[in-house]
C-alpha positions as a Markdown table, in Angstrom:
| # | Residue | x | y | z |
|---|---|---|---|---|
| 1 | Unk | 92.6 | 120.0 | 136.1 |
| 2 | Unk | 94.8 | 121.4 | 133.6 |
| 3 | Unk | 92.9 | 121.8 | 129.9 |
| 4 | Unk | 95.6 | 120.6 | 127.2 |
| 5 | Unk | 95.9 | 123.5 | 124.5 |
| 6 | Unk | 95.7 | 122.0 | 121.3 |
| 7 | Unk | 97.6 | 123.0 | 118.5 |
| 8 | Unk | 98.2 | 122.7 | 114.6 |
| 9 | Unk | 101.9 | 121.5 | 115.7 |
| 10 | Unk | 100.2 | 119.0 | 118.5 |
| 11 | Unk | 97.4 | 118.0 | 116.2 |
| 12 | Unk | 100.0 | 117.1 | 113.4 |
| 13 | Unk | 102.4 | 114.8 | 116.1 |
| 14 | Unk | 99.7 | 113.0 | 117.8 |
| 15 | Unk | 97.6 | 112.1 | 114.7 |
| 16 | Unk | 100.4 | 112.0 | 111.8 |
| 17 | Unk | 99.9 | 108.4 | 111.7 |
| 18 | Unk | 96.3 | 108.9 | 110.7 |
| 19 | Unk | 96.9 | 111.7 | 108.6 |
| 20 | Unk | 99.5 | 109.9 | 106.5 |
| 21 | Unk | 96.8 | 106.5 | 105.9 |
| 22 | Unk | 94.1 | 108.8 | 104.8 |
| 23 | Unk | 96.5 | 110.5 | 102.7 |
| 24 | Unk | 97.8 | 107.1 | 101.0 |
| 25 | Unk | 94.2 | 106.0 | 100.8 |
| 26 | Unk | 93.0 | 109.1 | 98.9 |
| 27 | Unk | 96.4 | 108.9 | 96.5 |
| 28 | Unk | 96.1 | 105.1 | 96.0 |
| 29 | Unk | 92.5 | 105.3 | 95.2 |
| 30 | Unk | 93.1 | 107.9 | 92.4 |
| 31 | Unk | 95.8 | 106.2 | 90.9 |
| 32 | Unk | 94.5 | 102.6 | 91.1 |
| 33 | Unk | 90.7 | 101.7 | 91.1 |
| 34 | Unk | 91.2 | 98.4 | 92.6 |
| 35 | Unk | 92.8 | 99.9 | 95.7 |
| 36 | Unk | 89.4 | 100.6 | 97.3 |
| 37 | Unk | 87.1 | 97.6 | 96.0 |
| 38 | Unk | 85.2 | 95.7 | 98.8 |
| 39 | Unk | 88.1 | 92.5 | 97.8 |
| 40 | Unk | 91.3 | 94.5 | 98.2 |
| 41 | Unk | 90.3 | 96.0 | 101.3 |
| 42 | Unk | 89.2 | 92.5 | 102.6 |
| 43 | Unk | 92.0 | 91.3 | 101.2 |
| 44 | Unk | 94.4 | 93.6 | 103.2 |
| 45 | Unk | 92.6 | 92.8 | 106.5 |
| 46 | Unk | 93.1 | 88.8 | 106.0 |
| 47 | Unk | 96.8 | 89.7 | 105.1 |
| 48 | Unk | 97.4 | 91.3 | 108.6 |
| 49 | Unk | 95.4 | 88.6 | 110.5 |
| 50 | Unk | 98.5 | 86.2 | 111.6 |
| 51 | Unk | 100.6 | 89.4 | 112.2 |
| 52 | Unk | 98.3 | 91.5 | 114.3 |
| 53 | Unk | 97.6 | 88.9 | 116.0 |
| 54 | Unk | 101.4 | 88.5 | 116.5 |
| 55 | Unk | 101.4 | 92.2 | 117.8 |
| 56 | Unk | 99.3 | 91.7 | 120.2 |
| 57 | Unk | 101.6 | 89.8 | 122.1 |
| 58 | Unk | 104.3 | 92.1 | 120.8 |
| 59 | Unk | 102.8 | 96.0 | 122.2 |
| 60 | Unk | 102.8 | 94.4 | 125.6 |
| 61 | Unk | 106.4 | 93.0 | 125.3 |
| 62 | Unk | 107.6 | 96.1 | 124.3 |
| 63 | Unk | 105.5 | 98.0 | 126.8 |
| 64 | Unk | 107.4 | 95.9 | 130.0 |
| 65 | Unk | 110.6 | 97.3 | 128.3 |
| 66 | Unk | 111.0 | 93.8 | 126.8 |
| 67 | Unk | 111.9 | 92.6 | 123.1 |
| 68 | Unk | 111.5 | 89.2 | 122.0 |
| 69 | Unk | 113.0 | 88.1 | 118.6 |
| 70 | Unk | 112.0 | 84.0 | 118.6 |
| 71 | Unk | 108.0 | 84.6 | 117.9 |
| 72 | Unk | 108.5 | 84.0 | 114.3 |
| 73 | Unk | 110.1 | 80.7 | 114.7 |
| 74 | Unk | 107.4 | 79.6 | 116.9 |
| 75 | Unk | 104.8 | 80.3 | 114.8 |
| 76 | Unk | 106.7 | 78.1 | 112.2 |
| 77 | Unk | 106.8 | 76.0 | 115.0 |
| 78 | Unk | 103.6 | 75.4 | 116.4 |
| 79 | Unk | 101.6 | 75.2 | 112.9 |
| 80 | Unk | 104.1 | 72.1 | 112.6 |
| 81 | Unk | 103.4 | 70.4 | 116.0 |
| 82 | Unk | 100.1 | 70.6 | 114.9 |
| 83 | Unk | 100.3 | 68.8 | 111.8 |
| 84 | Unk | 102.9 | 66.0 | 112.8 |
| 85 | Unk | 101.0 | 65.3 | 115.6 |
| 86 | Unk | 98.4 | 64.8 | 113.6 |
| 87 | Unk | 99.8 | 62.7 | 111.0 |
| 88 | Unk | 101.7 | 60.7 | 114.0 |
| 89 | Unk | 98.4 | 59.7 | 116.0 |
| 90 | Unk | 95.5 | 59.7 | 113.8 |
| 91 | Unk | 95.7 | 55.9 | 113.4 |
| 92 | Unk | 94.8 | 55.7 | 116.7 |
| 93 | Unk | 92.7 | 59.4 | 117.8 |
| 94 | Unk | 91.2 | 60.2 | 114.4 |
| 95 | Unk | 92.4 | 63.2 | 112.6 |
| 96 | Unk | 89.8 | 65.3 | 114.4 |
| 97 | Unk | 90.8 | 64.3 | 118.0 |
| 98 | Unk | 94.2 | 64.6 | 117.0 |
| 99 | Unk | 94.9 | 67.7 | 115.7 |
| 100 | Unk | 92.7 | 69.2 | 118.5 |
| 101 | Unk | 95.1 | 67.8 | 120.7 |
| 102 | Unk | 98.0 | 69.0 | 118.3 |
| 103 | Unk | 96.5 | 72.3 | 118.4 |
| 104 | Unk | 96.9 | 72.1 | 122.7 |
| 105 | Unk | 100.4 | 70.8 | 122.2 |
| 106 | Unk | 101.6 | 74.0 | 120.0 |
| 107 | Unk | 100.3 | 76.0 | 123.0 |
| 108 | Unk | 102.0 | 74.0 | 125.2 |
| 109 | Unk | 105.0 | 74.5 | 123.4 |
| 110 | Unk | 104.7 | 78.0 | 123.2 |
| 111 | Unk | 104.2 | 78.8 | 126.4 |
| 112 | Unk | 107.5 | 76.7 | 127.5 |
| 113 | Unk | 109.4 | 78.6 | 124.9 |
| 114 | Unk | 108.0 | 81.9 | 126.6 |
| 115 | Unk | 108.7 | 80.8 | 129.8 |
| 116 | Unk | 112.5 | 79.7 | 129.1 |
| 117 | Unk | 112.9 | 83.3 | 127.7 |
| 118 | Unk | 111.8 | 84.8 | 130.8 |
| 119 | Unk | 114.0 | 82.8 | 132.8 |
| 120 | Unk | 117.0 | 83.7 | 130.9 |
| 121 | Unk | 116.1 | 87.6 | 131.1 |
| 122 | Unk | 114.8 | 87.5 | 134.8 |
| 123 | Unk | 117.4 | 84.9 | 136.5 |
| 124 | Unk | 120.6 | 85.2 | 134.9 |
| 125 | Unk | 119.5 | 89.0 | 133.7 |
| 126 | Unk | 120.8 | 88.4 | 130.2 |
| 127 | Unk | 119.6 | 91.1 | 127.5 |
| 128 | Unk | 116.1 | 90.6 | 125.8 |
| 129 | Unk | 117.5 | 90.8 | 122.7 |
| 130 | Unk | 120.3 | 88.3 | 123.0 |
| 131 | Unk | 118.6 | 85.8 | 124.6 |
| 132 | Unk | 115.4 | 85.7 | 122.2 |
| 133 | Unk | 117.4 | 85.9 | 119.4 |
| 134 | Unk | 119.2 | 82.7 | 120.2 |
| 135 | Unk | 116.6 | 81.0 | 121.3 |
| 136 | Unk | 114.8 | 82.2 | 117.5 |
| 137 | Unk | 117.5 | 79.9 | 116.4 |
| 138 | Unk | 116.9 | 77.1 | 118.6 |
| 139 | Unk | 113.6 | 77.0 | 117.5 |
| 140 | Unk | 113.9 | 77.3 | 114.0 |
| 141 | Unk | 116.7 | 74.6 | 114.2 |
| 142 | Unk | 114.1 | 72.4 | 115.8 |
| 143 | Unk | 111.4 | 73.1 | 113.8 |
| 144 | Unk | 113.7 | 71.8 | 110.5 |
| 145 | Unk | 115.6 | 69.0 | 112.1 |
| 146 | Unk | 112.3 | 67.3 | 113.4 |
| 147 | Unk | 110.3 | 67.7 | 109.8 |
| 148 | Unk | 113.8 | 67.6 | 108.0 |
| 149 | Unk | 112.6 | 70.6 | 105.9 |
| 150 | Unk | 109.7 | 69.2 | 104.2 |
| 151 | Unk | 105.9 | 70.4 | 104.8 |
| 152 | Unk | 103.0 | 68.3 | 106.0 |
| 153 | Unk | 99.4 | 68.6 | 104.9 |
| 154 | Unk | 97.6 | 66.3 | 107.8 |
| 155 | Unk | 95.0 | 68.4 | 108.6 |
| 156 | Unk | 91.1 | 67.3 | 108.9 |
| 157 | Unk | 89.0 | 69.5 | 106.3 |
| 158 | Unk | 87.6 | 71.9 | 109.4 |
| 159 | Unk | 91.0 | 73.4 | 110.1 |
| 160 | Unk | 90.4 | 75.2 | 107.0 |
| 161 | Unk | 88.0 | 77.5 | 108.4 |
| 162 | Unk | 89.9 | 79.6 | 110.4 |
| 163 | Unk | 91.9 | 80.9 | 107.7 |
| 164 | Unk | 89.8 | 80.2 | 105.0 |
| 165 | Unk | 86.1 | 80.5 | 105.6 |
| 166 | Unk | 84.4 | 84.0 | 105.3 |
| 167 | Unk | 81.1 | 85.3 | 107.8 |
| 168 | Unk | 79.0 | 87.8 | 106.8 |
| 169 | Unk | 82.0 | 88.1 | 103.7 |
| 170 | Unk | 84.7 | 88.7 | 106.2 |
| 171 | Unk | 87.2 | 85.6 | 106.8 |
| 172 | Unk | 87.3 | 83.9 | 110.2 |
| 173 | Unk | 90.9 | 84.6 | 111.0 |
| 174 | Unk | 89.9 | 88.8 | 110.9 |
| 175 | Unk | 87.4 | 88.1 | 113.7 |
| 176 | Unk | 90.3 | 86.5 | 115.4 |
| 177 | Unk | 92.7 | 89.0 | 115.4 |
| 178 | Unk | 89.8 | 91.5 | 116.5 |
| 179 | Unk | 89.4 | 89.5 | 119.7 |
| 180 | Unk | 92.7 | 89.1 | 120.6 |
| 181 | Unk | 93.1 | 93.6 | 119.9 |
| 182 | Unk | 89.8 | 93.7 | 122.0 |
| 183 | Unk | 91.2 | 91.5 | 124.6 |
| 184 | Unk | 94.8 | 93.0 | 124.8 |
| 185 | Unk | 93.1 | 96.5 | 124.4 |
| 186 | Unk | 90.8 | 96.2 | 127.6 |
| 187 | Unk | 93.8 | 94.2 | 130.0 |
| 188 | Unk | 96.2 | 97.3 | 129.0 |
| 189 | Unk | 93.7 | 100.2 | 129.9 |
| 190 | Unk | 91.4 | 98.6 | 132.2 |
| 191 | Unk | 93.2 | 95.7 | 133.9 |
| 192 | Unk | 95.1 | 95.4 | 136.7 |
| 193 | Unk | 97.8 | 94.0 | 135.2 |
| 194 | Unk | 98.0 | 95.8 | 132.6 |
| 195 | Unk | 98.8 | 98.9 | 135.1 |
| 196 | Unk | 101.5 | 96.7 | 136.0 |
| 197 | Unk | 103.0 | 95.9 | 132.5 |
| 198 | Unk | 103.0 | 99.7 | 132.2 |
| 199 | Unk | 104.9 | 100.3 | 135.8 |
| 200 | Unk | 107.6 | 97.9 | 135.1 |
| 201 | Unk | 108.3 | 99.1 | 132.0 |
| 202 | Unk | 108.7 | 103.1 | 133.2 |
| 203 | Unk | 111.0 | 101.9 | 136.1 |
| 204 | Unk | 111.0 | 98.0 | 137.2 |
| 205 | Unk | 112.5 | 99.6 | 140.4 |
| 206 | Unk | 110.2 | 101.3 | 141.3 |
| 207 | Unk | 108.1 | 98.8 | 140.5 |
| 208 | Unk | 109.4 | 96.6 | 142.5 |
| 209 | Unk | 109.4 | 98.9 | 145.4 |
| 210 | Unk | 105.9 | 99.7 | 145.2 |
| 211 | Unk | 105.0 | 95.5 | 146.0 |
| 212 | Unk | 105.2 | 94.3 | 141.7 |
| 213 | Unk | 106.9 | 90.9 | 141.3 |
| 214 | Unk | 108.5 | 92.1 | 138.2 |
| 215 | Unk | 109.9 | 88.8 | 137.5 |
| 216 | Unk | 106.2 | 86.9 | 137.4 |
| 217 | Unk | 104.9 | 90.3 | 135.1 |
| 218 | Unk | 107.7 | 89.4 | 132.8 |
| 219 | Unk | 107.0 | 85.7 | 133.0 |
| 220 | Unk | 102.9 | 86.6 | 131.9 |
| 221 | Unk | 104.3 | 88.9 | 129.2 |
| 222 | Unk | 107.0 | 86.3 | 127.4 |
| 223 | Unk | 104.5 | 83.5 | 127.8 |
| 224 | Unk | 101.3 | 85.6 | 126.4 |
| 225 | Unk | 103.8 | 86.8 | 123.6 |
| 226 | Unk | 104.7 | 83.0 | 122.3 |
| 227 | Unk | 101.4 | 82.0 | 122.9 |
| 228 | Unk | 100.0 | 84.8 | 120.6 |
| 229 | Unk | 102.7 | 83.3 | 118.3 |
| 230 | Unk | 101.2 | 80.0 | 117.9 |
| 231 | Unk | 97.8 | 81.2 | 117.3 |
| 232 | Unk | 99.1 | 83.6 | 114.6 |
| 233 | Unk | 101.1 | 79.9 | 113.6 |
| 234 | Unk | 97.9 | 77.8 | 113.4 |
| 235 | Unk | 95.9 | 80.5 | 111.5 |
| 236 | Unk | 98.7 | 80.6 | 108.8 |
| 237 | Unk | 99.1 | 77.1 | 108.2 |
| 238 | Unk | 95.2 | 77.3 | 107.7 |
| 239 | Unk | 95.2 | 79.8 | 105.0 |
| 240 | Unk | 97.5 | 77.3 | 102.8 |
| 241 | Unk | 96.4 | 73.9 | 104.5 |
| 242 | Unk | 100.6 | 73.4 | 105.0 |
| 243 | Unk | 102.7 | 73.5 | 107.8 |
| 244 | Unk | 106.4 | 74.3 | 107.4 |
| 245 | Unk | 109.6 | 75.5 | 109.9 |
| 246 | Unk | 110.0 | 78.9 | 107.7 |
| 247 | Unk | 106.0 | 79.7 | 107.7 |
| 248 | Unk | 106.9 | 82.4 | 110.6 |
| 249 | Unk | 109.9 | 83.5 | 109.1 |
| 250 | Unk | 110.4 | 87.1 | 108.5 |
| 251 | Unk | 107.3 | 88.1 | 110.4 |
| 252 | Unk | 109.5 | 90.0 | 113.3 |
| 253 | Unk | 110.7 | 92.7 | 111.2 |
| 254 | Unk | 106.6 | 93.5 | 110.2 |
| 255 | Unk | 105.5 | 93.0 | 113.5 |
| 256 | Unk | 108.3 | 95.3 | 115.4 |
| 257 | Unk | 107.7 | 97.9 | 112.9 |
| 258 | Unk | 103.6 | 97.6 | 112.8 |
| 259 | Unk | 104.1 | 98.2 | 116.8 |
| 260 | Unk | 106.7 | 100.8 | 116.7 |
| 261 | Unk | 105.2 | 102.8 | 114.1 |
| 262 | Unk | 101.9 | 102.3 | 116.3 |
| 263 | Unk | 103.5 | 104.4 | 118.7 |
| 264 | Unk | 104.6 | 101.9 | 121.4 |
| 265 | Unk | 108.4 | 103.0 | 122.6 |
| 266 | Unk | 110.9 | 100.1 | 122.6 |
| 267 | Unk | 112.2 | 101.7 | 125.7 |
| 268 | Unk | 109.5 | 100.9 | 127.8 |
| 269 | Unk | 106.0 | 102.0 | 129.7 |
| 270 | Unk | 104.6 | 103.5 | 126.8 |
| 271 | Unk | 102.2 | 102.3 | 123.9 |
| 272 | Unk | 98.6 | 101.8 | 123.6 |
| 273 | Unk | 96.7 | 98.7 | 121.5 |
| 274 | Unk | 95.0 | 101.1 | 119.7 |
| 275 | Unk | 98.3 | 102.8 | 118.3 |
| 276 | Unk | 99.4 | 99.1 | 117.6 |
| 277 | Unk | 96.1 | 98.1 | 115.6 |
| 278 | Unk | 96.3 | 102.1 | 113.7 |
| 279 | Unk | 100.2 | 101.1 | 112.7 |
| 280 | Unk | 99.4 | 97.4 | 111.3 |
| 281 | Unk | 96.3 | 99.1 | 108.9 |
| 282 | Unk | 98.8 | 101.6 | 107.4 |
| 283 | Unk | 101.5 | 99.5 | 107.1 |
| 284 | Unk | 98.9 | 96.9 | 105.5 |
| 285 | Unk | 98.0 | 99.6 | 103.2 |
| 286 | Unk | 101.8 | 100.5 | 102.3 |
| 287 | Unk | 102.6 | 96.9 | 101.6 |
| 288 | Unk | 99.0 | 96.5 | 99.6 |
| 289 | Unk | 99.6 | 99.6 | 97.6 |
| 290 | Unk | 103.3 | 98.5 | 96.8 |
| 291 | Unk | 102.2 | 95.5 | 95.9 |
| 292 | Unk | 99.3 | 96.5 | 93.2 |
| 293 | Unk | 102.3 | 98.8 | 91.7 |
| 294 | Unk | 104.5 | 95.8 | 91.2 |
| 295 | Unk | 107.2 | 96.7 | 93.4 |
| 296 | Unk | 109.5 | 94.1 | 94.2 |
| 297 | Unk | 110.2 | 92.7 | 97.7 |
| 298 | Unk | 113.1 | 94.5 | 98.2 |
| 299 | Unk | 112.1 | 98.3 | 97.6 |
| 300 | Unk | 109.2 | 96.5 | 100.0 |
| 301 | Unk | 112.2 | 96.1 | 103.0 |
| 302 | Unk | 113.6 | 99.9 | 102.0 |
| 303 | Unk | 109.8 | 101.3 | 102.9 |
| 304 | Unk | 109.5 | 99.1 | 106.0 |
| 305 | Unk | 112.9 | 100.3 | 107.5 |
| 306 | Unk | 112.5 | 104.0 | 106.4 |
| 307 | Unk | 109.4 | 103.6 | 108.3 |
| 308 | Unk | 110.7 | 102.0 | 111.2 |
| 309 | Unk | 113.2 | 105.2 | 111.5 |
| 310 | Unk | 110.4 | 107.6 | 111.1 |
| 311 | Unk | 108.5 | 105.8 | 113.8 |
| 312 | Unk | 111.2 | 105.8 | 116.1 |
| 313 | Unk | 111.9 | 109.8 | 115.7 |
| 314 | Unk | 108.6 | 110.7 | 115.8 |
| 315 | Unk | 108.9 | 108.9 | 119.2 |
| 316 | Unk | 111.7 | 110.9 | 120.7 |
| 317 | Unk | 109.8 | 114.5 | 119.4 |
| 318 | Unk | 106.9 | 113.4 | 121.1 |
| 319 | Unk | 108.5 | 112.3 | 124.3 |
| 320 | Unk | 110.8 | 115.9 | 124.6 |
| 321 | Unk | 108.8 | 118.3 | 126.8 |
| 322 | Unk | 106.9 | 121.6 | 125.2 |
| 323 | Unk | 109.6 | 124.4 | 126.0 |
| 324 | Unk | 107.5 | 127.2 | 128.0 |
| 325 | Unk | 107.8 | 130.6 | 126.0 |
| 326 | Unk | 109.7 | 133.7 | 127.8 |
| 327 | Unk | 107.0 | 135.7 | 129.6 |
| 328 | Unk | 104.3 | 133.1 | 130.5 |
């Protein structure tokens, strides 16, 4: 076996992402006290709950050499479902019974939403892109037409807990998202499948070849994404007790970027969870630390974009092979 040389020019590729947090953190906590107190840094963690949870879903999409636009809208979505439903039947359920059940139907929901992506992209082999992004507006479009725009507040006092309630000082919905980053974590570097995700993505041909049914991986990987969605849906409705068709809006553009900046290439077969969980911390921490220096939400957009770019070449230098020097 073949010992990698390590270098200060290696070091400073592989780990920049890590190198650039700590930086921020040691500049931020000079320059503001509050940035490291035990509430801010809690505080950032609860922020990136519904999203990392989102991104999750997201690395593996990417990693199949997938995209998916329409997750925001279902999150909007299913946080909805949940509430009509249980304003619609608790007459007759109870509010309990019924918004468990509502909770089953967002899932539902999700997972036909996934699955009507993948059959676009797998049977009539439209583009990713294209076909998620109209179907972001189908969704959204539903969403507002069935609650006519307004919120609902049906919710029985429990549901509170997941994004309200704190263990040990830590909120529910951050033990959450660590499950789902544990979960996706192992299934992409121990599972079988996730060896899969990882071969079609570097070459669904080959893939295919080698025995994969690429369509059913990319079936598991739309589905698991939406489904991710509504859970990410459900826990923000319970942060503000209120379900509404734009609660997911917007999130796509911080989830893409969290995963991308995390290392995961939007071209396929590479990424790794841990990369994904290491990008939504520093981008937590950018957005944090913009927001305790008043910055607007528009500089806010500038910084996630510039970031997005920088991911995205640090990407392609990473991916070009070390030139051999003459002599060796």
């Amino acid at each position: 076996m073949v010992k990698e040389k390590w270098s200060i020019d290696r070091i400073l590729k592989k780990y920049v992402l890590v190198i650039l947090m700590l930086a921020l953190i040691v500049v931020m906590s000079l320059v503001n006290e509050n940035f490291l107190t035990s509430s801010n840094v809690i505080n950032v963690f609860r922020n990136i709950t519904a999203q990392g949870i989102m991104a999750c879903g997201m690395t593996m999409v990417l990693i199949s050499g997938e995209m998916d636009l329409s997750f925001g809208a279902t999150a909007g979505l299913a946080g909805l479902i949940v509430s009509m439903f249980s304003e619609g039947t608790k007459g007759v359920l109870g509010l309990d019974v019924a918004c468990i059940l509502g909770i089953l139907l967002a899932l539902l929901a999700a997972a036909g939403i996934g699955a009507v992506n993948a059959y676009w992209i797998t049977k009539w082999r439209m583009p990713a892109m294209i076909a998620t992004l109209a179907m972001q507006y189908v969704v959204y479009g539903f969403a507002g037409f069935i609650s006519q725009g307004w919120p609902y507040y049906t919710f029985p006092q429990w549901y509170s807990v997941v994004g309200m309630q704190k263990v040990f000082n830590i909120p529910v919905c951050v033990f959450i998202f660590l499950l789902f980053a544990v979960f996706y974590y192992v299934l992409l570097n121990y599972g079988k499948f996730g060896r899969k995700v990882y071969a079609v993505g570097g070459n669904s041909e080959s893939a295919r070849l080698s025995g994969i049914n690429v369509n059913r991986v990319k079936y598991v990987v739309m589905i698991s994404n939406q489904m991710c969605a509504a859970v990410a849906g459900i826990v923000l409705s319970s942060q503000i007790m209120c379900a509404q068709s734009s609660l997911g809006a917007g999130t796509e553009l911080t989830v893409v970027a969290a995963v991308v900046i995390g290392g995961t290439g939007v071209g396929g077969g590479k990424g790794k969870m841990g990369g994904t969980i290491i990008g939504l911390l520093f981008l937590g921490l950018v957005i944090n630390a913009m927001t305790l220096a008043n910055l607007s939400e528009y500089p806010q957009y500038i910084v996630k974009g510039v970031l997005i770019l920088f991911a995205i070449i640090l990407n392609v230098l990473q991916s070009r092979p070390v030139r051999k020097k003459k002599g060796n």
